[in-house]
mmCIF file of the N, C-alpha and C atoms, coordinates in Angstrom:
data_MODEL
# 
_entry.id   MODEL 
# 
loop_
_atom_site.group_PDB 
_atom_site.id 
_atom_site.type_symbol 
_atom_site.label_atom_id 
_atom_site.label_alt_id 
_atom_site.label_comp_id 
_atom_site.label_asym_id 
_atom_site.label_entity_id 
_atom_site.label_seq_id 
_atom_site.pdbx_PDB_ins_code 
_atom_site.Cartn_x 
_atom_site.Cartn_y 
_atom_site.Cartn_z 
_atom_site.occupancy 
_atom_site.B_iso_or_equiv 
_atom_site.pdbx_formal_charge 
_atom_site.auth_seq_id 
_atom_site.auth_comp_id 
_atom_site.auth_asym_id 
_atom_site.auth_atom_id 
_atom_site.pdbx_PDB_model_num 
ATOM 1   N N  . UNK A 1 1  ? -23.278 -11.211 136.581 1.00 0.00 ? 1  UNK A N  1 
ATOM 2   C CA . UNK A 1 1  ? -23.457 -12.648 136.583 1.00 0.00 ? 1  UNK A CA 1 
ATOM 3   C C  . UNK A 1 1  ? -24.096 -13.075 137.900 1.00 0.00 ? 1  UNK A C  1 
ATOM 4   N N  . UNK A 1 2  ? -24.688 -13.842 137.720 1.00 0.00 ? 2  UNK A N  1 
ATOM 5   C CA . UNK A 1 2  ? -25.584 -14.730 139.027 1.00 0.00 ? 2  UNK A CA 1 
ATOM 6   C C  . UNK A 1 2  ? -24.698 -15.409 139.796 1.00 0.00 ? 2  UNK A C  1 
ATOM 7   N N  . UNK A 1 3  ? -25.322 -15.724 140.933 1.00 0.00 ? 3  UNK A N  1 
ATOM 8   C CA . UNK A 1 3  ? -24.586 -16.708 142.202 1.00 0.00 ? 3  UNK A CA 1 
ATOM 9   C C  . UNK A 1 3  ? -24.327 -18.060 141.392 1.00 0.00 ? 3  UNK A C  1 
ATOM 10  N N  . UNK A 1 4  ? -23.353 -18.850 141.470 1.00 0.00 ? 4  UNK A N  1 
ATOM 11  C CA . UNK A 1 4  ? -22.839 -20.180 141.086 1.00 0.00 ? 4  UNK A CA 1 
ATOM 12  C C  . UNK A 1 4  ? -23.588 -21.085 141.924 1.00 0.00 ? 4  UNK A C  1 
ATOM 13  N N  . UNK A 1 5  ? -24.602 -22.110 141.567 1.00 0.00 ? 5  UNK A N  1 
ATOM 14  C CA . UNK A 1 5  ? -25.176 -23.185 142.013 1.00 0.00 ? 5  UNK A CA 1 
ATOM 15  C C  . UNK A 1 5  ? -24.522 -24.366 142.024 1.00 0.00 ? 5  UNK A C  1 
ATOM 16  N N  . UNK A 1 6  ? -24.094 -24.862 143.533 1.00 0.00 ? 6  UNK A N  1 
ATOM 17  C CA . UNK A 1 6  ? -23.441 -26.100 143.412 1.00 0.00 ? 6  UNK A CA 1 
ATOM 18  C C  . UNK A 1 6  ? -24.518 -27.423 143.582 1.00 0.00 ? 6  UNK A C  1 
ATOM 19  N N  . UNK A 1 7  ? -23.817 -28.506 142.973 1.00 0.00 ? 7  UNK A N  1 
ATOM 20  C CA . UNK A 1 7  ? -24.843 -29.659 142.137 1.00 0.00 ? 7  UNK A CA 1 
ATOM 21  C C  . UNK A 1 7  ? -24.268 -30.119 143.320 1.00 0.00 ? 7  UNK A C  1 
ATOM 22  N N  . UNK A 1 8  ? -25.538 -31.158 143.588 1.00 0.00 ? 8  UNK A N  1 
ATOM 23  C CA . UNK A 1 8  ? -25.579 -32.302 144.645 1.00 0.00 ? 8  UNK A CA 1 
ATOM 24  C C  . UNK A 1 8  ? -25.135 -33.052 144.357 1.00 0.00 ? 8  UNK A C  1 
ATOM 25  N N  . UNK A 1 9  ? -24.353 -33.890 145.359 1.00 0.00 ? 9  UNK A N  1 
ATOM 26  C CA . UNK A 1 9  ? -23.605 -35.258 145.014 1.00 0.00 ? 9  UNK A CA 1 
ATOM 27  C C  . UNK A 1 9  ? -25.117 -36.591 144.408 1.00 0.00 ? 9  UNK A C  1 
ATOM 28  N N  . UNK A 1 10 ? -25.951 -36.463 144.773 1.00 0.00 ? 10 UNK A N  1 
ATOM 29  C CA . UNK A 1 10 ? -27.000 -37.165 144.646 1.00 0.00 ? 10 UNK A CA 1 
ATOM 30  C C  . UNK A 1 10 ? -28.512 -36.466 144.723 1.00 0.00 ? 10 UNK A C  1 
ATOM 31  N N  . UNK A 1 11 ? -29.516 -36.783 143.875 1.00 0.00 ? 11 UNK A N  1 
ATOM 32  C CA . UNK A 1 11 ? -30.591 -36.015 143.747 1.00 0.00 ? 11 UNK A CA 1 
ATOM 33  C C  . UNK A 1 11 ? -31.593 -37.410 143.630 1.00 0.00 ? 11 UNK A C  1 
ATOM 34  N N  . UNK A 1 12 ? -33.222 -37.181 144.743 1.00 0.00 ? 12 UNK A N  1 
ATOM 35  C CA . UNK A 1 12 ? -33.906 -37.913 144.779 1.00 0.00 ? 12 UNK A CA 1 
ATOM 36  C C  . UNK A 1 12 ? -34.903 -37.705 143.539 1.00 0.00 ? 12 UNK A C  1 
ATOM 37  N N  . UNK A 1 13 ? -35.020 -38.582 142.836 1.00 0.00 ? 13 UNK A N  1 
ATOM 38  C CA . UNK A 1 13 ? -36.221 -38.564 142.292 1.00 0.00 ? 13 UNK A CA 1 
ATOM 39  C C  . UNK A 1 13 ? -37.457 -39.766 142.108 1.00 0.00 ? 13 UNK A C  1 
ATOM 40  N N  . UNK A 1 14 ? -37.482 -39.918 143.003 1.00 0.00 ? 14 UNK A N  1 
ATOM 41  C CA . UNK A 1 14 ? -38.572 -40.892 143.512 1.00 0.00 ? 14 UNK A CA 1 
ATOM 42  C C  . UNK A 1 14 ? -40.087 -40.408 143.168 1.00 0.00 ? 14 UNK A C  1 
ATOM 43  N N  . UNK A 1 15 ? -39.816 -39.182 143.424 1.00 0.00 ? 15 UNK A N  1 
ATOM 44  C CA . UNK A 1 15 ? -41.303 -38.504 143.284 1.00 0.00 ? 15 UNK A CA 1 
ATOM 45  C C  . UNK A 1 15 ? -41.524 -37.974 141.624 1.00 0.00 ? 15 UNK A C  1 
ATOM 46  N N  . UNK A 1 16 ? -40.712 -38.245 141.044 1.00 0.00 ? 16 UNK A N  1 
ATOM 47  C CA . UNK A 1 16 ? -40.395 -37.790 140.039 1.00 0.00 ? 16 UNK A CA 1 
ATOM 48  C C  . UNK A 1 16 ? -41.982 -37.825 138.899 1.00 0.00 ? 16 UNK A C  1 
ATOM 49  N N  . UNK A 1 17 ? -42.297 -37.665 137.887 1.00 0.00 ? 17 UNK A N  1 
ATOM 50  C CA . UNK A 1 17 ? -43.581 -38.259 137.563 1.00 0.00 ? 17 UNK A CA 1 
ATOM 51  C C  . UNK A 1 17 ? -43.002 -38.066 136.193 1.00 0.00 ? 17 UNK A C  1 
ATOM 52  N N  . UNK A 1 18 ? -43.289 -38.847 134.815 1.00 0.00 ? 18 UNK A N  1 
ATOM 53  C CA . UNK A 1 18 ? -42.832 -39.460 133.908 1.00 0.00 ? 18 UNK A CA 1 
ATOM 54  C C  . UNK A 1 18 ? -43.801 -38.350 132.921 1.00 0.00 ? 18 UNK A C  1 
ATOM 55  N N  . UNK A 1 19 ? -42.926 -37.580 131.764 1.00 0.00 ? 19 UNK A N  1 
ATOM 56  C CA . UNK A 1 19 ? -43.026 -36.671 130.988 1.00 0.00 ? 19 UNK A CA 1 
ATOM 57  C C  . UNK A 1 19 ? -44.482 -36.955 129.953 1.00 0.00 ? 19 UNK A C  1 
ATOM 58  N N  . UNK A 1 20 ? -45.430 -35.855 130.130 1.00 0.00 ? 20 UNK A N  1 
ATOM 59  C CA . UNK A 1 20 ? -47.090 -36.647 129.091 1.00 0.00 ? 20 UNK A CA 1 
ATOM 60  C C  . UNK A 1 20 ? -46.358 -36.438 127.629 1.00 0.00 ? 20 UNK A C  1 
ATOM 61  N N  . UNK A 1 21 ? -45.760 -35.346 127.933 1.00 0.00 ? 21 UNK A N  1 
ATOM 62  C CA . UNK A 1 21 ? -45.094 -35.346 126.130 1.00 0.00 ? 21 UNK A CA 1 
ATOM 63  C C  . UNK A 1 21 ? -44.561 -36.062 125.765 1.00 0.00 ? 21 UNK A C  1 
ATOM 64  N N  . UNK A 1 22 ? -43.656 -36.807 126.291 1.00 0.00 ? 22 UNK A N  1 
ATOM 65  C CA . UNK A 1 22 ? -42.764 -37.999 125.458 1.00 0.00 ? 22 UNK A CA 1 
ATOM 66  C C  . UNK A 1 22 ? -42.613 -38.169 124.536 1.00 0.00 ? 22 UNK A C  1 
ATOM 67  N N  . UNK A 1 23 ? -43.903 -39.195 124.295 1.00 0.00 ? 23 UNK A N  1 
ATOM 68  C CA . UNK A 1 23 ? -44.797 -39.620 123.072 1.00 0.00 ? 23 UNK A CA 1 
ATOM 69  C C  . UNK A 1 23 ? -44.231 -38.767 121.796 1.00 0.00 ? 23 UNK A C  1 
ATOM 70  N N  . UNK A 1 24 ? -44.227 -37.324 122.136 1.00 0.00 ? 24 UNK A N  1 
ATOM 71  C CA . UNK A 1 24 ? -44.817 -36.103 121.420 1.00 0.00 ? 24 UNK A CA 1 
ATOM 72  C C  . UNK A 1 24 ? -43.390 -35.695 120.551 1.00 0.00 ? 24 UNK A C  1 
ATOM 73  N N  . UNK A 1 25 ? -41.794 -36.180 121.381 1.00 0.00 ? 25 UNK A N  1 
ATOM 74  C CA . UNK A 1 25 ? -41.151 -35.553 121.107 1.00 0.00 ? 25 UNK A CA 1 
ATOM 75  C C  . UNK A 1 25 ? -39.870 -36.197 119.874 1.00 0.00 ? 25 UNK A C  1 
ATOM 76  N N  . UNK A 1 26 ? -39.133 -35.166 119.021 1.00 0.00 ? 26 UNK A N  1 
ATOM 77  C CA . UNK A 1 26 ? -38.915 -35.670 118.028 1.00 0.00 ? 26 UNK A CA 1 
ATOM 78  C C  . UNK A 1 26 ? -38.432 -36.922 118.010 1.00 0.00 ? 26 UNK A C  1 
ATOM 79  N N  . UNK A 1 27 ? -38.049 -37.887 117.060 1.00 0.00 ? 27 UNK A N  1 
ATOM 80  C CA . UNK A 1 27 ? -37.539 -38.689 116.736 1.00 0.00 ? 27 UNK A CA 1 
ATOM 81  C C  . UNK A 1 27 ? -36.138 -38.426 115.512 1.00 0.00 ? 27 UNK A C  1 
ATOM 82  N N  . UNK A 1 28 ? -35.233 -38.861 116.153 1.00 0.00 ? 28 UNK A N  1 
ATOM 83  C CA . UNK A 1 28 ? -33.830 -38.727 115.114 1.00 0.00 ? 28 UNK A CA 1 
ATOM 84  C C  . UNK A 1 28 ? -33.980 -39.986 113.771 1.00 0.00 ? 28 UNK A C  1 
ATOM 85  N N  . UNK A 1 29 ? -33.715 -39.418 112.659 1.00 0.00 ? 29 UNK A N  1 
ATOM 86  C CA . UNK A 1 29 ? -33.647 -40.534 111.398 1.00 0.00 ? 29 UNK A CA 1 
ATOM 87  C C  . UNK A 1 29 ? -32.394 -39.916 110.909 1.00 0.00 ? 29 UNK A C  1 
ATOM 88  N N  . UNK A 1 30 ? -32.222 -41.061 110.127 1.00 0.00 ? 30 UNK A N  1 
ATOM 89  C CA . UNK A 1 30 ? -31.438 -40.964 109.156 1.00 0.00 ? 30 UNK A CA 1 
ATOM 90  C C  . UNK A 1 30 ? -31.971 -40.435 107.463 1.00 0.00 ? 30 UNK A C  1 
ATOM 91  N N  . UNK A 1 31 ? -31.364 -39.603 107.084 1.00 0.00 ? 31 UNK A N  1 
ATOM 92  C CA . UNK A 1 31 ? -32.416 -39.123 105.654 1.00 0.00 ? 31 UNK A CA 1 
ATOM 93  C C  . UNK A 1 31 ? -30.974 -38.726 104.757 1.00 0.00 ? 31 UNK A C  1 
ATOM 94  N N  . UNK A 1 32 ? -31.099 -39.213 103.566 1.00 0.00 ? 32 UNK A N  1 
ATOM 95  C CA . UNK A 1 32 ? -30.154 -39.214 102.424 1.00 0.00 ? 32 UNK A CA 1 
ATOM 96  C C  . UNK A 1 32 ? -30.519 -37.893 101.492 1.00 0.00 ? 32 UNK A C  1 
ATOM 97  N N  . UNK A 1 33 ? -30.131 -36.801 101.722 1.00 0.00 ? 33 UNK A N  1 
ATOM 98  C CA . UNK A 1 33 ? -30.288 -35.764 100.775 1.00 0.00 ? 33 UNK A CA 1 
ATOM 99  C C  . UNK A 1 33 ? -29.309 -35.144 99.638  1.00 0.00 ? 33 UNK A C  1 
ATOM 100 N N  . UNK A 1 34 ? -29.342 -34.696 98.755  1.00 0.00 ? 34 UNK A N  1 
ATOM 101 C CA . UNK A 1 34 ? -28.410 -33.739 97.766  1.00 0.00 ? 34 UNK A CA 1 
ATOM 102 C C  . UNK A 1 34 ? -27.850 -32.644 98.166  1.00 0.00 ? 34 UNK A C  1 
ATOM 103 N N  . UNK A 1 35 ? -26.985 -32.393 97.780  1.00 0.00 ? 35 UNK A N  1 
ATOM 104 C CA . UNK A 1 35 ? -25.923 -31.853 97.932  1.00 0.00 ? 35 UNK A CA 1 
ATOM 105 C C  . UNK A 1 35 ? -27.053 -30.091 97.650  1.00 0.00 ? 35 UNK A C  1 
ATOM 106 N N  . UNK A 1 36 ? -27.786 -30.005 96.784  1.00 0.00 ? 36 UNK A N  1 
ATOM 107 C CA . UNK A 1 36 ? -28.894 -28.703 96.153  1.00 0.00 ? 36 UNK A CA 1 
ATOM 108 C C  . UNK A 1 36 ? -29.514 -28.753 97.139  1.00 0.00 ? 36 UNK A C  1 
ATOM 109 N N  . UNK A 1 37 ? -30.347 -29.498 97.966  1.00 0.00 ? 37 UNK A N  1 
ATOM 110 C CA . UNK A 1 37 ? -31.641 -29.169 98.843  1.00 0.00 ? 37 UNK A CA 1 
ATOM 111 C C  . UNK A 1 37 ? -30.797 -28.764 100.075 1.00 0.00 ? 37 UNK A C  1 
ATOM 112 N N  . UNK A 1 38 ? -29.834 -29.584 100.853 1.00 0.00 ? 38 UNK A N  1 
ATOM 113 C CA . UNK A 1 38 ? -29.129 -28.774 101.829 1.00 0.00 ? 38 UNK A CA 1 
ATOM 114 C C  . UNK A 1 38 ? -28.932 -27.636 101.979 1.00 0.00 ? 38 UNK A C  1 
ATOM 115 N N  . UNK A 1 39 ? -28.164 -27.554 100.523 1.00 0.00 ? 39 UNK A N  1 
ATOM 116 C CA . UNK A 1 39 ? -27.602 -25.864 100.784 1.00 0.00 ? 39 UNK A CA 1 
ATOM 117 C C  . UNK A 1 39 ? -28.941 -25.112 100.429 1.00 0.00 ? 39 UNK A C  1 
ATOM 118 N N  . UNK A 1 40 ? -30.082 -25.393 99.823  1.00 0.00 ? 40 UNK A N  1 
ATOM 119 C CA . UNK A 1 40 ? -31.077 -24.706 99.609  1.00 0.00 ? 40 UNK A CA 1 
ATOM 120 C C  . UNK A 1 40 ? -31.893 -24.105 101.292 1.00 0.00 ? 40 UNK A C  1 
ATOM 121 N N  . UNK A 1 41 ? -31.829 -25.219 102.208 1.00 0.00 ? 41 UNK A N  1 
ATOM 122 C CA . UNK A 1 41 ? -32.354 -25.036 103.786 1.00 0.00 ? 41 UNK A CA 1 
ATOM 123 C C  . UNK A 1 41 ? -31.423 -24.770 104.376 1.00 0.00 ? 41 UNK A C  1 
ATOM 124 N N  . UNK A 1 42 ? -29.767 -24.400 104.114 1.00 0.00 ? 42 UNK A N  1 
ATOM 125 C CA . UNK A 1 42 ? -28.979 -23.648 104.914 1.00 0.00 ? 42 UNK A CA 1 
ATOM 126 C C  . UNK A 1 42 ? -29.174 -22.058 104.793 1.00 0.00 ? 42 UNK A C  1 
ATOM 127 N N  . UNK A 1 43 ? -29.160 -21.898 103.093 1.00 0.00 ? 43 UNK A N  1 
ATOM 128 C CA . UNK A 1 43 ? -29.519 -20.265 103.112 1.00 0.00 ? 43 UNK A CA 1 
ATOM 129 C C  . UNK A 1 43 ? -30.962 -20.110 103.435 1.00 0.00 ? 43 UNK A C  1 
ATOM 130 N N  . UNK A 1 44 ? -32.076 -20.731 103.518 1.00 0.00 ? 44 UNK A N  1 
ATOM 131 C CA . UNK A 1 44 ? -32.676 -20.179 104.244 1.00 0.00 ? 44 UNK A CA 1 
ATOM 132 C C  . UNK A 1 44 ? -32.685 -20.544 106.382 1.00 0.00 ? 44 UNK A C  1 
ATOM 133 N N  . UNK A 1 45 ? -31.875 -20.621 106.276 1.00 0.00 ? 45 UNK A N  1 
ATOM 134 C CA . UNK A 1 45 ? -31.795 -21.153 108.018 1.00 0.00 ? 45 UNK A CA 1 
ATOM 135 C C  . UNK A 1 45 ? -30.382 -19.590 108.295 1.00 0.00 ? 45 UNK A C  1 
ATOM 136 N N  . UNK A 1 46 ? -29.744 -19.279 107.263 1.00 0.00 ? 46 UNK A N  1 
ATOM 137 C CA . UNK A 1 46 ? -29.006 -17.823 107.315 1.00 0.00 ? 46 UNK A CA 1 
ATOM 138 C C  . UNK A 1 46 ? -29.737 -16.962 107.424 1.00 0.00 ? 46 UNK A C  1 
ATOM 139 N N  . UNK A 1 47 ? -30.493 -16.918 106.240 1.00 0.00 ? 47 UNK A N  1 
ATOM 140 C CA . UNK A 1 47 ? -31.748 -15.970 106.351 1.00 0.00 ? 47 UNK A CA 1 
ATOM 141 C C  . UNK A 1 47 ? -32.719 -15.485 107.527 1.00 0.00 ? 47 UNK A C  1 
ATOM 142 N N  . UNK A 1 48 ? -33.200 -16.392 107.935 1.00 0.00 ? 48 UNK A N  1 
ATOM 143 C CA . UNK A 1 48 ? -33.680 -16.527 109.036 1.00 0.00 ? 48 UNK A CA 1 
ATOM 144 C C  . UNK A 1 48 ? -33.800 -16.447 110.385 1.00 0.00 ? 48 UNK A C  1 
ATOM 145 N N  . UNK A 1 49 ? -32.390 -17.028 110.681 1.00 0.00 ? 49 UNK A N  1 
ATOM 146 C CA . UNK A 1 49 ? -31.803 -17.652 112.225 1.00 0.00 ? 49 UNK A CA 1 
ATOM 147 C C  . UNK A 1 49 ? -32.674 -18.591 112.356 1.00 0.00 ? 49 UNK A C  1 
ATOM 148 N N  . UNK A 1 50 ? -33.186 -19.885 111.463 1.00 0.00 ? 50 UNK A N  1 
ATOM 149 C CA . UNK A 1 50 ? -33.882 -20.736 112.411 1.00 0.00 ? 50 UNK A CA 1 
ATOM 150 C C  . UNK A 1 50 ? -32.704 -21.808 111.774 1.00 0.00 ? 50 UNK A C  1 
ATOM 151 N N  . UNK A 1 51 ? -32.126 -22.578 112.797 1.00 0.00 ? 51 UNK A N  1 
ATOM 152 C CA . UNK A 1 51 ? -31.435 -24.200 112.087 1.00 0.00 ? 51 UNK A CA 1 
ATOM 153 C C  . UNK A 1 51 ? -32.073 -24.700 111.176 1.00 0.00 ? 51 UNK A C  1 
ATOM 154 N N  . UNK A 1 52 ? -31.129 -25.019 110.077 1.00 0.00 ? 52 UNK A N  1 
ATOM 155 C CA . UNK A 1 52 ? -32.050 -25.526 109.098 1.00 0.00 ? 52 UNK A CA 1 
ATOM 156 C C  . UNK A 1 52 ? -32.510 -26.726 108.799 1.00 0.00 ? 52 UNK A C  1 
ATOM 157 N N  . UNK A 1 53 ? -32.046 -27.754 109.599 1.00 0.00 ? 53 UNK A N  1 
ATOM 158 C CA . UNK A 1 53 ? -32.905 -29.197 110.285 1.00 0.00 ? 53 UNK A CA 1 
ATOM 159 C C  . UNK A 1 53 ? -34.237 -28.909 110.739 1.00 0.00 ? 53 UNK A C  1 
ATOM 160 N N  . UNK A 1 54 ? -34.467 -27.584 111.106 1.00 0.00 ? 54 UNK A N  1 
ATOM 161 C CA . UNK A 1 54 ? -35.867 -27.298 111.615 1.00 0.00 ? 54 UNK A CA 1 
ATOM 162 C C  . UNK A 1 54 ? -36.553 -26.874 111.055 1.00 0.00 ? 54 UNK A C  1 
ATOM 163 N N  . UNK A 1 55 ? -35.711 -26.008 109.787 1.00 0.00 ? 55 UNK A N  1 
ATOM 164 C CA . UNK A 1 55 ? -36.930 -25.507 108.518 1.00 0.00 ? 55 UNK A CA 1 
ATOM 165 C C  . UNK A 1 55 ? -36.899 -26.550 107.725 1.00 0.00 ? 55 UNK A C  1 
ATOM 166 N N  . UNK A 1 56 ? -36.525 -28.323 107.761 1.00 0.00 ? 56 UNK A N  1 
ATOM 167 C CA . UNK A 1 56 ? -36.979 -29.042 106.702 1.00 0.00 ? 56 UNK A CA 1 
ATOM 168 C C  . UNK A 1 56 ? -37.990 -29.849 107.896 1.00 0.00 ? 56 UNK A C  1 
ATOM 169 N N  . UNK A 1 57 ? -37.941 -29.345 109.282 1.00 0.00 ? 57 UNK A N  1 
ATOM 170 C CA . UNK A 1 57 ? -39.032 -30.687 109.317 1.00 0.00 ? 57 UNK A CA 1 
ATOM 171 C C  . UNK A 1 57 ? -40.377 -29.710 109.523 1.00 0.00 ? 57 UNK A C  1 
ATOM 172 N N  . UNK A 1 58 ? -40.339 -28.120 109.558 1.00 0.00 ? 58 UNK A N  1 
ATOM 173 C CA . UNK A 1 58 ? -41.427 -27.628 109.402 1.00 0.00 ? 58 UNK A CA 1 
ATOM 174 C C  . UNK A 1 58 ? -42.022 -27.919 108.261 1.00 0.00 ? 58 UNK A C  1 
ATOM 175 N N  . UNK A 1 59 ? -41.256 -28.178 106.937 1.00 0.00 ? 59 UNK A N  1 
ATOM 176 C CA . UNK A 1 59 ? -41.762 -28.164 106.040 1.00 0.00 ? 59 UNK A CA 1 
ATOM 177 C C  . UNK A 1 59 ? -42.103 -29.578 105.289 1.00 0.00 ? 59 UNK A C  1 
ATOM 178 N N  . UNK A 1 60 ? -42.028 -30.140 106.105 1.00 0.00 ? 60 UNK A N  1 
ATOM 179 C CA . UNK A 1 60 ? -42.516 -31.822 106.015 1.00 0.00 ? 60 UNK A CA 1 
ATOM 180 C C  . UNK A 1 60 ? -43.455 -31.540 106.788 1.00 0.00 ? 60 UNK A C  1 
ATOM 181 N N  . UNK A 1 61 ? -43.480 -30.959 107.750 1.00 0.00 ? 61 UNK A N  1 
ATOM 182 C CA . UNK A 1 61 ? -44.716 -31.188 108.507 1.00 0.00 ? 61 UNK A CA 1 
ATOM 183 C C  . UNK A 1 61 ? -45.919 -30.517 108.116 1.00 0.00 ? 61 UNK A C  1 
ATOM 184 N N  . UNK A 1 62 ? -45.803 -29.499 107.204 1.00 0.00 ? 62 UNK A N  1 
ATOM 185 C CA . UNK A 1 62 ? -46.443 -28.753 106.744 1.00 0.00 ? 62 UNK A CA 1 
ATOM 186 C C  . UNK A 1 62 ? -47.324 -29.078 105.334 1.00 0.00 ? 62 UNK A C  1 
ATOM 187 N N  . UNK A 1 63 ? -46.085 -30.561 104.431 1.00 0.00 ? 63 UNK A N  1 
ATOM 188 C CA . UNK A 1 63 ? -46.627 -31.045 103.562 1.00 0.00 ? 63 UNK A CA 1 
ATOM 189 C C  . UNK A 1 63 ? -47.307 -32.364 104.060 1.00 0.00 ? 63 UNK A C  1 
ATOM 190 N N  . UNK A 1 64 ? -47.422 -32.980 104.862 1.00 0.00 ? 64 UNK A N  1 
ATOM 191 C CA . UNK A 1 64 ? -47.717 -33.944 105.980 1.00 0.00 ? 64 UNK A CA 1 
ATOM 192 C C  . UNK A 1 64 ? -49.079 -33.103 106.406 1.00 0.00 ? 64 UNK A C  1 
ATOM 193 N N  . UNK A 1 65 ? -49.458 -32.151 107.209 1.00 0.00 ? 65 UNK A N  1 
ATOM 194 C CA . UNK A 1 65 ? -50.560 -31.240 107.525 1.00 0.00 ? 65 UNK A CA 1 
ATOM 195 C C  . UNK A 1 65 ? -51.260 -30.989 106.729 1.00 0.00 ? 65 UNK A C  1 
ATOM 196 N N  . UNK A 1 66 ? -51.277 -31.018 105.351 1.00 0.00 ? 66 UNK A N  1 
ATOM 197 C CA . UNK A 1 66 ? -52.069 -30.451 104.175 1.00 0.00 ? 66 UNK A CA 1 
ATOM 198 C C  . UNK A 1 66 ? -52.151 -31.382 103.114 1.00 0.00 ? 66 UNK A C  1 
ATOM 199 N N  . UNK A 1 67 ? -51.553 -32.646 103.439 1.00 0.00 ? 67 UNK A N  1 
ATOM 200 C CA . UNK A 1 67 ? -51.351 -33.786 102.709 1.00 0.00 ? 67 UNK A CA 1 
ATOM 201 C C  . UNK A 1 67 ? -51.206 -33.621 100.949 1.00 0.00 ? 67 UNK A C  1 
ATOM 202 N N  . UNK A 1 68 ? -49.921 -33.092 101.007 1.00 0.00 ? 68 UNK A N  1 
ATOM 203 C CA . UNK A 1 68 ? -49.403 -32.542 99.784  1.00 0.00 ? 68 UNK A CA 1 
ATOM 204 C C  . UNK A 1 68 ? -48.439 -33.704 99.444  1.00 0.00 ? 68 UNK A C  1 
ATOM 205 N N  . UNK A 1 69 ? -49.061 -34.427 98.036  1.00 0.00 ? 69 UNK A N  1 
ATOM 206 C CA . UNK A 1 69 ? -48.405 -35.373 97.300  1.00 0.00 ? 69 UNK A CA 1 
ATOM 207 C C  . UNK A 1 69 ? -47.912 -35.209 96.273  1.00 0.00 ? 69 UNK A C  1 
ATOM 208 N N  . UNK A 1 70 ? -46.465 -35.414 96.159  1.00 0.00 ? 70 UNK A N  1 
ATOM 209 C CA . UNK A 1 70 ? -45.614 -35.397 95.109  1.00 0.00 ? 70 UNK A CA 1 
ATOM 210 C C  . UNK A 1 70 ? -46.315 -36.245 94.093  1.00 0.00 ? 70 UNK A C  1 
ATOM 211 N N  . UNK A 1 71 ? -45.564 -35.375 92.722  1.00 0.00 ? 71 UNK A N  1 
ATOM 212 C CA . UNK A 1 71 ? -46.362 -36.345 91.439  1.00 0.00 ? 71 UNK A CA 1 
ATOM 213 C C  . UNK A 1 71 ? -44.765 -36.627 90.534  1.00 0.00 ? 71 UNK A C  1 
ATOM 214 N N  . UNK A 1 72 ? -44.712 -37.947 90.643  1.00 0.00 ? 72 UNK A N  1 
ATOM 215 C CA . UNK A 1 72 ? -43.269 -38.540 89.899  1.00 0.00 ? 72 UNK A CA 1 
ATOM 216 C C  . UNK A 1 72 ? -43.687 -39.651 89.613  1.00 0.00 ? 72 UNK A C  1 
ATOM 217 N N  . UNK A 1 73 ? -42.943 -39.993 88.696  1.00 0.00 ? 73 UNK A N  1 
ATOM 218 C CA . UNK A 1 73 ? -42.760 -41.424 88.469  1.00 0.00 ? 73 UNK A CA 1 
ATOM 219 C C  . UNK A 1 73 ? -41.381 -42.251 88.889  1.00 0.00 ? 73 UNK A C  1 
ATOM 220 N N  . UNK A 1 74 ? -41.742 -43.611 89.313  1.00 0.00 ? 74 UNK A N  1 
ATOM 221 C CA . UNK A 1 74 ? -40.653 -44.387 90.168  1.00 0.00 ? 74 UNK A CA 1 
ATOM 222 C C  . UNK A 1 74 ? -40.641 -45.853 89.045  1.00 0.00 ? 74 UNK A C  1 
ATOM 223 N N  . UNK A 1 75 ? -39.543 -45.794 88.587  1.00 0.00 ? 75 UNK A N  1 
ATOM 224 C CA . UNK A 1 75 ? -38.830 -46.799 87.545  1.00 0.00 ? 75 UNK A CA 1 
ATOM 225 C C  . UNK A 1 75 ? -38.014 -47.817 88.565  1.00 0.00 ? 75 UNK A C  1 
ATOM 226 N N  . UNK A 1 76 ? -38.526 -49.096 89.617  1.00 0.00 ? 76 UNK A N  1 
ATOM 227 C CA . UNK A 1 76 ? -37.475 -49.638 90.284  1.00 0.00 ? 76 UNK A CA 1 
ATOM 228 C C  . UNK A 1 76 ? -36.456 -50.221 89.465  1.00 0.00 ? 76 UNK A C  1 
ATOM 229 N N  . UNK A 1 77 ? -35.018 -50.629 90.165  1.00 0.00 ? 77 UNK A N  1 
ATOM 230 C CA . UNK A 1 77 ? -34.291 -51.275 89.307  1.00 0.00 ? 77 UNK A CA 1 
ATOM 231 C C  . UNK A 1 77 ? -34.757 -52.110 89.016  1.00 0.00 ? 77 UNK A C  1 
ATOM 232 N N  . UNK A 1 78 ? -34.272 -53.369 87.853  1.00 0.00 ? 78 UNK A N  1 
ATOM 233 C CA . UNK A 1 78 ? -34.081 -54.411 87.902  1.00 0.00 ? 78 UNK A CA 1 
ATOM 234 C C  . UNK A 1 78 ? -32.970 -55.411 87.900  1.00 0.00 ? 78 UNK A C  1 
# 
């Protein structure tokens, strides 16, 4: 094991300079899914080792990247 680094009571960051990625980085939502597609991106996130929050937004991003449109029909209530 490595030497133990003790934390400063106070740290300047004045000079600090403000992250270009920001912009870039995820955003948390809220998303309503079934009880089937979960467990469908858990066994593959077993499979894998990747979290499986991360294999559904690869794969949004992937249908998003290739602009892959679902074909359904939407009956609103009345």
């Amino acid at each position: 094991m490595g030497k133990a680094v003790k934390m400063r009571k106070e740290y300047d960051f004045s000079m600090a300079q403000k992250n270009p990625y920001a912009g870039r980085l995820k955003r948390q939502v809220t998303l309503r899914m079934d009880e089937a597609t979960i467990g469908y991106f858990k066994a593959l996130a077993e499979e894998s080792g990747v979290p499986y929050q991360t294999l559904i937004n690869l794969y949004l991003r992937d249908c998003a990247a290739s602009h892959k449109k679902l074909t359904f029909q939407w009956k609103p209530a009345q």
